[in-house]
C-alpha positions in Angstrom: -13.8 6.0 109.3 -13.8 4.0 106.1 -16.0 1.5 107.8 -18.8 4.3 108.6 -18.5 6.4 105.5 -21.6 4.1 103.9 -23.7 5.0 107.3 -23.1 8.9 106.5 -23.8 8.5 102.7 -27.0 8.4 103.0 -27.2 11.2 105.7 -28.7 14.3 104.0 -26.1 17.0 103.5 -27.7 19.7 105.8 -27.8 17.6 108.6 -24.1 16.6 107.9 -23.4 20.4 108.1 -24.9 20.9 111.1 -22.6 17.8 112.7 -19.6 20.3 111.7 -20.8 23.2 112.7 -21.5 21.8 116.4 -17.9 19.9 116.5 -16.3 23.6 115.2 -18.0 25.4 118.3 -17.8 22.6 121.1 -14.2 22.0 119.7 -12.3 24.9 118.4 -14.1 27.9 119.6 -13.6 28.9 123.9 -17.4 29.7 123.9 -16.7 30.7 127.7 -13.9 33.2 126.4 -16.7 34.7 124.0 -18.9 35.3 126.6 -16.3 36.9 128.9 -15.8 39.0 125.7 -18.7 40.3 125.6 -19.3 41.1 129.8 -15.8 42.8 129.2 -15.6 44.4 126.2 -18.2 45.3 124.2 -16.1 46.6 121.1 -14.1 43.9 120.8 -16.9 41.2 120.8 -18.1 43.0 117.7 -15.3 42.8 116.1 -14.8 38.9 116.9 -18.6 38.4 116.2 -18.1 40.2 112.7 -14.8 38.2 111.4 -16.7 34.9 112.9 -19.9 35.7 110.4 -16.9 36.6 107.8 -15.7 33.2 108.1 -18.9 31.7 107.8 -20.3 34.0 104.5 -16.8 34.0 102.6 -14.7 31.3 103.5 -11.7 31.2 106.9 -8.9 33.1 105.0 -11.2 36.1 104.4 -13.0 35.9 107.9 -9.7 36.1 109.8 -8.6 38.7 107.1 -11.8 41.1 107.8 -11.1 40.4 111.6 -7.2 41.5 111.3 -8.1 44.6 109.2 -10.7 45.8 111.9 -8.6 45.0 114.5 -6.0 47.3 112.8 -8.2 50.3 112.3 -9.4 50.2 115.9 -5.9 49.9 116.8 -4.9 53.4 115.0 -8.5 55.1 115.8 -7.1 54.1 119.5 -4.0 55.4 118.8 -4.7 58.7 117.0 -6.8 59.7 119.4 -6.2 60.1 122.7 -8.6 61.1 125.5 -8.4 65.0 126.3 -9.4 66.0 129.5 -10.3 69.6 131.1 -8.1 70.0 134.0 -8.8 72.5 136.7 -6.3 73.7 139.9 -7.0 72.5 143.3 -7.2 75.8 145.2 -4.2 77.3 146.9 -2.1 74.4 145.4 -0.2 73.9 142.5 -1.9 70.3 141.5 -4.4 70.0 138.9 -7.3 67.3 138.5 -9.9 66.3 136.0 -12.7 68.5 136.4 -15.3 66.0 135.4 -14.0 63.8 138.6 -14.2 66.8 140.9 -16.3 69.5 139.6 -16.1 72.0 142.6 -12.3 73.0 140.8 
């Protein structure tokens, strides 16, 4: 590294940034794992898209802090509230089932 440092002095700083940039996603970031994200979950893409451009606008402590806080209020939105659904009786039994799955109860 000492030996090279004069070859990248004279390298201009963008394109020096953009030699980090592409060693941060090919080597720390599972871009696969991202995509899979996104097929799977829409939600929580946004939320890992949003602490990623975090990182990038206001430094990696704040990024992963803005990604942790939204994590945490989805986590109680999801957990104060519940899905409700309208039940109705199966006729001449005592079950019950959701009347959106089987309208004719």
């Amino acid at each position: 590294m000492i030996f090279l440092a004069p070859v990248f002095e004279k390298l201009p700083k963008p394109v020096l940034g953009a030699v980090i940039i592409e060693a941060v996603v090919l080597g720390m970031m599972d871009v696969p794992a991202v995509q899979r994200l996104f097929r799977v979950d829409k939600f929580d893409f946004s939320i890992a898209m949003l602490a990623l451009l975090g990182c990038l606008a206001f430094g990696v402590l704040r990024g992963i802090a803005i990604g942790v806080a939204l994590s945490v209020l989805w986590l109680v939105y999801v957990s104060t509230s519940p899905g409700m659904r309208e039940l109705g009786q199966v006729p001449h039994t005592h079950d019950f089932r959701a009347v959106l799955e089987h309208p004719d109860y």
